[in-house]
C-alpha positions in Angstrom: -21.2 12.9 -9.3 -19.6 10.3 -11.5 -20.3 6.4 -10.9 -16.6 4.7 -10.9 -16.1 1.0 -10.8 -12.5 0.5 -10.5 -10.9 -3.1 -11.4 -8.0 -4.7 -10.6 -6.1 -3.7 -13.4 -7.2 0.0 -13.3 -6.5 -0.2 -9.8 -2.3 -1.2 -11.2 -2.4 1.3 -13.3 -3.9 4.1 -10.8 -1.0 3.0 -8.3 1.7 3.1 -11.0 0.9 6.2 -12.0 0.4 7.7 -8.7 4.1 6.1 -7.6 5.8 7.5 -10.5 4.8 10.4 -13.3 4.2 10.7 -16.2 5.0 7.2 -17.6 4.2 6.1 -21.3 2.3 3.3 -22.4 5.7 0.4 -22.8 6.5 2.0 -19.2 3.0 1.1 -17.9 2.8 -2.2 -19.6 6.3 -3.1 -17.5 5.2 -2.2 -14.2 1.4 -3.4 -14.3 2.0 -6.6 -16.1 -0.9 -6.3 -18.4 -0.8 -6.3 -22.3 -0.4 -3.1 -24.5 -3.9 -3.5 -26.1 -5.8 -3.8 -23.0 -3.8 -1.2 -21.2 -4.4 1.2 -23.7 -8.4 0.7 -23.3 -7.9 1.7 -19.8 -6.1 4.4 -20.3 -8.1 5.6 -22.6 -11.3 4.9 -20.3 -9.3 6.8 -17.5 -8.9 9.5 -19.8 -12.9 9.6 -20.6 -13.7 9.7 -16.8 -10.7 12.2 -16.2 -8.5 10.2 -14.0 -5.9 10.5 -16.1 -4.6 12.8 -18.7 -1.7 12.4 -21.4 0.8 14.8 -23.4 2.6 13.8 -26.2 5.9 14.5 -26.4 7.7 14.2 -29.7 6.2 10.3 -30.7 5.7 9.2 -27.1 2.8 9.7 -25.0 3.0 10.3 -21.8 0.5 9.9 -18.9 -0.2 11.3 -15.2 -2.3 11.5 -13.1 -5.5 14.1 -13.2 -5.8 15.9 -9.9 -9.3 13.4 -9.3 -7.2 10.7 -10.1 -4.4 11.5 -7.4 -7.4 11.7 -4.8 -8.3 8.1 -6.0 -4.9 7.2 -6.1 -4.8 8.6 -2.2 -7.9 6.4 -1.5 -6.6 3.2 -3.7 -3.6 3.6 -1.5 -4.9 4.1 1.9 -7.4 1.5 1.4 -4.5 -1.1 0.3 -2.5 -0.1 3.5 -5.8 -1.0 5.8 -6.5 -4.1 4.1 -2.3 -4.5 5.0 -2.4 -3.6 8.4 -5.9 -5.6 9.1 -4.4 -8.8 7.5 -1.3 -8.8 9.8 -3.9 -7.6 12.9 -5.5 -11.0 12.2 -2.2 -13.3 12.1 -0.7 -11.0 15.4 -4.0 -11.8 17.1 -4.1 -15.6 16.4 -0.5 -16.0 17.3 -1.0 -14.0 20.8 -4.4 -16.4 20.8 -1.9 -19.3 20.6 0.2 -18.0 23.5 -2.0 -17.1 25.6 -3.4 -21.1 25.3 0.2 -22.1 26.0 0.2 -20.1 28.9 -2.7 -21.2 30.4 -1.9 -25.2 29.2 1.5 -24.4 31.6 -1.0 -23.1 34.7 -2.9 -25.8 34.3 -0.1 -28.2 34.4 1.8 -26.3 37.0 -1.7 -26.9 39.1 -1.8 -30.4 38.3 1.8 -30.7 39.9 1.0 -28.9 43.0 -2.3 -31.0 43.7 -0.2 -34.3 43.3 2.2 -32.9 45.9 -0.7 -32.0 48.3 -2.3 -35.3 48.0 0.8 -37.4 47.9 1.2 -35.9 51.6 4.3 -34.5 50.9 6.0 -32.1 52.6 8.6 -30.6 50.3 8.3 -27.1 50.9 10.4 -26.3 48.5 9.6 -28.0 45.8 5.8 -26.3 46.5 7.8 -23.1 46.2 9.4 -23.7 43.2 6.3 -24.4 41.7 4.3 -21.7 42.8 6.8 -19.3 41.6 6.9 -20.9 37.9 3.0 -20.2 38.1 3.3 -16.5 38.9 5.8 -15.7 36.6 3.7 -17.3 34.0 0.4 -15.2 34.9 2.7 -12.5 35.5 3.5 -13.2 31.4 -0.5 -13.1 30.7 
């Protein structure tokens, strides 16, 4: 079993690959941001541990992905979309967190106006009603 640490820039160039193949090296460069010296290194290390492969074609070289290295592209990609979808779980939650608090502020307000009424001794039915109906359709919300 091989040991595989993958970094952030062999992750770019796993995903680039995996997106669109067989790229050469300029093509790689473009789409990953990193310099032609460096990405050449990984390449060439991607080679070793047979993620990737390349074919020259008349004085280009061209590179694609090994079939281990479209599993890892699967996993690289995967694990990118859960990292996604977990990120966004957090914002959705705190912003259902945030109306749920607004919810109950508004009971809690809506209460505050009904005890007045019931200690003021008045006798507004309908006001009472109003109120009590804002309050359900609010926990009816909840």
């Amino acid at each position: 079993m091989k040991k595989i640490f993958i970094k952030e820039k062999q992750t770019n160039i796993i995903l680039s690959l995996g997106i669109k193949s067989p790229q050469n090296i300029l093509d790689i460069c473009k789409k990953t941001d990193i310099i032609y010296a460096y990405t050449l290194n990984i390449l060439k290390d991607l080679e070793e541990e047979d993620i990737v492969y390349s074919e020259k074609s008349g004085r280009e070289r061209y590179y694609r992905l090994t079939d281990p290295g479209k599993q890892i592209y699967q996993y690289l990609s995967e694990f990118i979309k859960n990292m996604d979808s977990l990120e966004y779980g957090e914002a959705k939650m705190s912003l259902e967190e945030k109306k749920i608090q607004e919810y109950r502020d508004k009971i809690d307000n809506l209460k505050e106006e009904l005890k007045k009424e019931k200690l003021s001794g008045a006798h507004t039915s309908q006001k009472l009603d109003v109120l009590l109906e804002q309050l359900g359709k609010i926990e009816a919300q909840l």
